[in-house]
N, C-alpha and C positions, 0 to 999 in steps of 0.2 A: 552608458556603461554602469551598471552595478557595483553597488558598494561593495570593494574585496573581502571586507570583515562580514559584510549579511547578503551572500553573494544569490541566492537562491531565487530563482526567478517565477519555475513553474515546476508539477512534479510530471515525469518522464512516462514511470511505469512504476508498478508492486507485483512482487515475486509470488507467484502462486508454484512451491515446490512439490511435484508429484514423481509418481513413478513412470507414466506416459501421457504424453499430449492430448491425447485424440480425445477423452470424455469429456475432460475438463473445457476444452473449445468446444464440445458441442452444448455441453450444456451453455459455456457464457455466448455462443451464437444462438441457437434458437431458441433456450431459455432467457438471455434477456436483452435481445435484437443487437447485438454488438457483431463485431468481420473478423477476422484473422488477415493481415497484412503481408506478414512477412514469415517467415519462417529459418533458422541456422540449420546448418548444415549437418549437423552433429558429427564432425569430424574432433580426433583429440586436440586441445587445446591446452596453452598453460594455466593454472588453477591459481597462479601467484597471486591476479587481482582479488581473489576472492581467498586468502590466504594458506592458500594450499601451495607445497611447494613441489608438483609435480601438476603433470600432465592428466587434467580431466576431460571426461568427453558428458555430454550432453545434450538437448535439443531444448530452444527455447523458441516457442509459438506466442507472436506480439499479437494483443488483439484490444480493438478500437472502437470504441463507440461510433455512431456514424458521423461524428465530425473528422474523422479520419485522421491520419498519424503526425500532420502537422497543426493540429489543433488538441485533440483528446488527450491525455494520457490513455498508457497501455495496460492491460494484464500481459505479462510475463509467464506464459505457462511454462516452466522449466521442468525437463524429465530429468532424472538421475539415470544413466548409465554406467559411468565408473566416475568414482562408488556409486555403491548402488544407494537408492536413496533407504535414510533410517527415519524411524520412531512414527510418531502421527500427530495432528496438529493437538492441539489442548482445547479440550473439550470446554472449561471452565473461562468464563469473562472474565473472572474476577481473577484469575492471574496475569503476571506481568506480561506484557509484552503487546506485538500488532497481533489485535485479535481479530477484526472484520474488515473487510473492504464493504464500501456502501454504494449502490447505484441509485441515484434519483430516476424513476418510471413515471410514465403518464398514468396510469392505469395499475393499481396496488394489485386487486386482485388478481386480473387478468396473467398480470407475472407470475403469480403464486402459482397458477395452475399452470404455466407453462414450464416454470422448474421444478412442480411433481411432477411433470412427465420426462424430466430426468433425473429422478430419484431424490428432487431437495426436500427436506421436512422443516416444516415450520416449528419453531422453539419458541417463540413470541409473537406477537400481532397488537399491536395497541396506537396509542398514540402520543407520541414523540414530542417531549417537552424542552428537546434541543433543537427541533430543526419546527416545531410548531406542525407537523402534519401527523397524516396516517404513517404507520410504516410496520416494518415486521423482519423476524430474524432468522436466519432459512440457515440447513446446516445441509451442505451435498454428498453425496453419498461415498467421499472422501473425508469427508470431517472439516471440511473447512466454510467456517461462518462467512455467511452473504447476509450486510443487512439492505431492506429495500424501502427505498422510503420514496413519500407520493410528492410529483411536484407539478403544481399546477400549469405553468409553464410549459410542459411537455403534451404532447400527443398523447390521445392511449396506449400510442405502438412504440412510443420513443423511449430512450433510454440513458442514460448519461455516466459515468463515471463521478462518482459522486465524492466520497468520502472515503478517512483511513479512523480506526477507531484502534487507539491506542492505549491498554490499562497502564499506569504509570504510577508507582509509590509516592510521588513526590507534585502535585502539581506547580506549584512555585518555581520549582527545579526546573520542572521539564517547559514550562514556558517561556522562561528566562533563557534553556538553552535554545528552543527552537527560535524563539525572537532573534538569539543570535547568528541565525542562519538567512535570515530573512522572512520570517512568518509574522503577523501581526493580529492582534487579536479580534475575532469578528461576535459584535456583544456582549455579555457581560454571562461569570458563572452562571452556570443552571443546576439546581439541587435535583438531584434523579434519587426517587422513593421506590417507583414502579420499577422493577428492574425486566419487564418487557422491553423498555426502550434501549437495554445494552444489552441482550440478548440474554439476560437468567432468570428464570422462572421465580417468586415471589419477594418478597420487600428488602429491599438495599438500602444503604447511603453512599450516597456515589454523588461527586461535586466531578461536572464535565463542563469543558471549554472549546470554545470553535477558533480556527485558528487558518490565514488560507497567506498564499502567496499574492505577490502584484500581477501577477500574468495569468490564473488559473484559477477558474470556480471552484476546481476541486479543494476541501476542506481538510485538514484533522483537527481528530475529535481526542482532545486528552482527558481520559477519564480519573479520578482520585475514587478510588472505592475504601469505604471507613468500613460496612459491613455489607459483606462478609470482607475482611483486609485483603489488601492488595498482597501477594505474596510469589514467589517462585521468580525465575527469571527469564527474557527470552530466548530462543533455542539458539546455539552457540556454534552450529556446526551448516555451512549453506546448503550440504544434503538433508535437511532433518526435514520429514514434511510438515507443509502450512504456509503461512502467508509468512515470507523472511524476512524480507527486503526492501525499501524501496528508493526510488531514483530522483533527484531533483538537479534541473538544468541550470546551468549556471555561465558566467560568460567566456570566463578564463580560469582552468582548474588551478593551473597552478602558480601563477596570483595571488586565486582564493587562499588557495593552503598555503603559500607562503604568511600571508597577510595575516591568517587565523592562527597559525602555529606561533606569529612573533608577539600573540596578545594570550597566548596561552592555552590555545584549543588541543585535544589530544586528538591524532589520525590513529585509523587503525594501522594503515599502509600509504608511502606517501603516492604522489603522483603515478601512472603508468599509461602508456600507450596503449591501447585494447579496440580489436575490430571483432566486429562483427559476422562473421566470415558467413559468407551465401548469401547477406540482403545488403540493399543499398546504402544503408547507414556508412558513412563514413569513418575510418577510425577513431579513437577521438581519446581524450585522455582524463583520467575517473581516479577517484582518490573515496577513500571511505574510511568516516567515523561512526560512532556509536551514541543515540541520546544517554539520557543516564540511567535506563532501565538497560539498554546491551542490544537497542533497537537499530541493525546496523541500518546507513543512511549512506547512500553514493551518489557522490557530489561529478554532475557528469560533464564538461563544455559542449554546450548547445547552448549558440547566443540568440539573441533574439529573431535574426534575422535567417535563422532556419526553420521560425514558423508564422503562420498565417495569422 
């Protein structure tokens, strides 16, 4: 069992919010060899977990690298239909907030030209003084940043769920809080000049950190930008498009939250009961706070023993 205080085990899924399903799955399937699993219903639902206090409707399409749903983490493609979804992701690295999801490929280029051929454009291409390899920063023709980076490990054809890159004003802050969830630091700061490596076109200071769970390869990446400053905050409303969200399994929600709220932690909303409706997942009970940029984070029960 997991420490109730650092309850977080592996991360779930990350909310990629749009206005419909269908491109966004097609580009992260054939642009960069991932499946779609499951799919909701998109019947009305109550909007309370996600702090709306009326009935929203939606459709969220789960999709999986090929280790599949009890091993990968998911992208979340969530459509807005009521409300409809607002605004567009931010354009800008160097503001607050999740700004990329990162998949590790066997094969750098080889990917590049297979999400041109669903409208990604490359914003940077270099190489990566966080992760020590080739990689590159693609922007889809939704506005939302994919960074790709090369690992030797993989196939040409293979793919991974990689990484969450997070601009944060505070790094101290923000590691201190994530260590209190369960994250642990992997290596030591890395000075970023070249700002290819965090998706902006010429010279930064930017101090970034690797940081990953006990159960899951997948990393985040906190970045501290001195110049150009880290500024603005992340988007506040769970219709706003762009990368919102994301999910980390834990053993017992509320437990956790009991445990964290008695040592001082702040919930956005406490515990609830929330299914899934149309795919197999079982109901399950989800509670959500916010790092200290306003990055919200749902704390989800899934114990160890529902994955491979």
């Amino acid at each position: 069992m997991a420490d109730a205080t650092r309850p977080a085990r592996r991360c779930l899924h990350v909310c990629y919010c749009c206005a419909d399903v269908e491109a966004p799955v097609a580009l992260l399937v054939d642009g960069l060899g991932l499946r779609e699993t499951m799919r909701t219903n998109g019947e009305p639902a109550s909007g309370a977990i996600l702090g709306m206090d009326y009935d929203v409707q939606n459709v969220a399409a789960f999709v999986y690298d090929a280790r599949g749903p009890r091993v990968s983490p998911a992208v979340e493609v969530q459509s807005w239909i009521d409300p409809v979804l607002e605004g567009a992701p931010v354009a800008d690295a160097s503001q607050v907030g999740l700004r990329a999801v990162g998949f590790g490929v066997g094969g750098l280029d080889r990917t590049l030209v297979n999400l041109d051929a669903h409208g990604a454009s490359v914003v940077t291409k270099g190489h990566s003084p966080i992760f020590d390899a080739p990689s590159a920063t693609v922007v889809d023709p939704r506005g939302f940043a994919i960074d790709v980076v090369e690992r030797p490990e993989l196939t040409d054809s293979e793919s991974r769920v990689h990484h969450l890159r997070i601009t944060c004003t505070d790094l101290s802050r923000s590691i201190e809080w994530y260590h209190g969830l369960g994250f642990e630091l992997v290596g030591r700061p890395v000075a970023v000049t070249d700002g290819a490596t965090v998706g902006h076109l010429g010279r930064v200071e930017v101090t970034a950190q690797r940081l990953q769970l006990p159960d899951e390869p997948l990393e985040l990446v906190l970045a501290e930008w001195r110049e150009p400053v880290a500024v603005g905050q992340h988007y506040d409303r769970p219709n706003h498009a762009g990368w919102y969200r994301f999910a980390l399994g834990v053993d017992d929600t509320r437990a956790s939250y009991d445990a964290m709220v008695a040592q001082g932690w702040k919930f956005d909303r406490p515990p609830m009961l929330v299914a899934l409706d149309g795919t197999p997942v079982p109901d399950m009970w989800i509670t959500f706070t916010s790092d200290p940029d306003g990055v919200p984070v749902e704390l989800v029960q899934r114990p160890r023993d529902a994955f491979r």
